[in-house]
C-alpha positions, 0 to 999 in steps of 0.5 A: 545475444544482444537482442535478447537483452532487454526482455530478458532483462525485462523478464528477470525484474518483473519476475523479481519484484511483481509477484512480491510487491503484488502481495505486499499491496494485497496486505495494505488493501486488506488492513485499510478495509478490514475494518468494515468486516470488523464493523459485523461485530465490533459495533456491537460489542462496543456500542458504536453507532454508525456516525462513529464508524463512519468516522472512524473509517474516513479519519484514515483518510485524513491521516492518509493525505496529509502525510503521503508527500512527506512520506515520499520525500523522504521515501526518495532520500532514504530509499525504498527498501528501508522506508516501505519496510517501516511503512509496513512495519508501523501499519502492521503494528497499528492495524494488530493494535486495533483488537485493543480498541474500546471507546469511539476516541481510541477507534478514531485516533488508531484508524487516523494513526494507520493512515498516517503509517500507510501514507506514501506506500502507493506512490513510493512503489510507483516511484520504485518500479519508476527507477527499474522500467523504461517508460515504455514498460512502466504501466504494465509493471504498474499494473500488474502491482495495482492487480491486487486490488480485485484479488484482495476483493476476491480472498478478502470477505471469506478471510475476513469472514473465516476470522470473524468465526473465531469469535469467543477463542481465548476470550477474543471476539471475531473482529479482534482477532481480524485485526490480529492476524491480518496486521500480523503479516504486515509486520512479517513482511516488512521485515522480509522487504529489509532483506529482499528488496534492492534499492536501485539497479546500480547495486543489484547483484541478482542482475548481471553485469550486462544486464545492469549497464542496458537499464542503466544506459535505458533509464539515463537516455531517456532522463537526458531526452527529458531532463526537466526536473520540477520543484515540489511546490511547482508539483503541489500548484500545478493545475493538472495535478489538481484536476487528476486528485479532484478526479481521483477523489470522486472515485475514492470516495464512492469505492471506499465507501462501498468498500466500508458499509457494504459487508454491513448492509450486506 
């Protein structure tokens, strides 16, 4: 029935593409956070002070925002399967390589090294969810993806600490063996987004044909309702994005911050 059109078709994306984007996000969250059950024993071990680790922690940061727009630019052009498959590929791989880590200079130069691998993930996915959801329906695709952040605080300190107590196996300490088998799945899973993934409805065979002309009739009309179009530098200068990142760094900054230190004062 053409009625029951758009929400089955609705139903059909998000039961494709949520839950799987879900749990790639609840592996970025977890590998960008980790470090600070990691701290319970690699400090420690290595003898780094807190100026270190706290150094170490933010330096993500800067790697992090001096890459998210290149990452995305090039996200567009390239497209989002091929671009979040090495995102998540190249963070995996340095998150693992953390377990290797053994003076200040090397923690530094990996976690700002992860941040650049992990640079454009957040938005090139809500650009991607952008290119399947009418406006209407966007935010709560949105948030559904972005739910894995309070699920990743749920499932994320009794992982963190079931590793930790695999401490002395094989010769590894706990907080090596952390970095291991949580940036394993990372790797993992960018190989699954190569495979999993579409790019775009135009050639998305798991949509039929009916399904795919109502998107693509729905997202056209809505791009020629509004067909203004804004030049990255007119992006990069214009107030309001300004304002909405100086907000968003406040609350970043106190979230990361908790997110880093407490397992330690805890």
């Amino acid at each position: 029935m053409p009625d029951e059109l758009a929400p089955r078709t609705l139903r059909k994306i998000s039961q494709r593409l949520i839950p799987f984007l879900f749990v790639l996000y609840v592996v970025a969250w977890l590998d960008r956070v980790n470090v600070g059950f990691a701290a319970l024993q690699m400090n420690s071990d290595l003898g780094f002070s807190s100026s270190v680790f706290g150094l170490g922690s933010g330096i993500f940061f800067v790697g992090y925002c001096l890459f998210e727009v290149p990452s995305n630019i090039i996200l567009e052009r390239v497209g989002a399967r091929l671009w979040i498959a090495r995102i998540m590929i190249s963070w995996g791989l340095i998150s693992a390589g953390m377990m290797f880590i053994r003076t200040p200079l090397a923690f530094c130069i990996l976690r700002f090294l992860l941040g650049v691998a992990e640079a454009g993930f957040f938005p090139g996915v809500v650009y991607y969810l952008s290119l399947w959801y009418p406006a209407r329906q966007r935010a709560r695709a949105i948030a559904g993806f972005m739910a894995a952040i309070p699920v990743t605080g749920l499932i994320g300190g009794p992982l963190s600490g079931a590793l930790l107590g695999l401490n002395g196996y094989y010769g590894l300490g706990g907080w090596q063996w952390l970095f291991l088998l949580e940036g394993l799945p990372a790797i993992i899973l960018g190989l699954v987004v190569v495979f999993y993934l579409t790019d775009r409805p135009e050639v998305a065979s798991w949509l039929t044909p009916a399904e795919r002309n109502w998107l693509l009739s729905e997202l056209t009309r809505e791009r020629q309702a509004d067909p203004k179009s804004h030049s990255i530098l007119e992006a990069l200068t214009d107030r309001t994005v300004w304002l909405l990142g100086i907000i968003f760094l406040l609350v970043a900054a106190g979230f990361y911050g908790y997110s880093f230190w407490s397992p330690l004062i805890v």
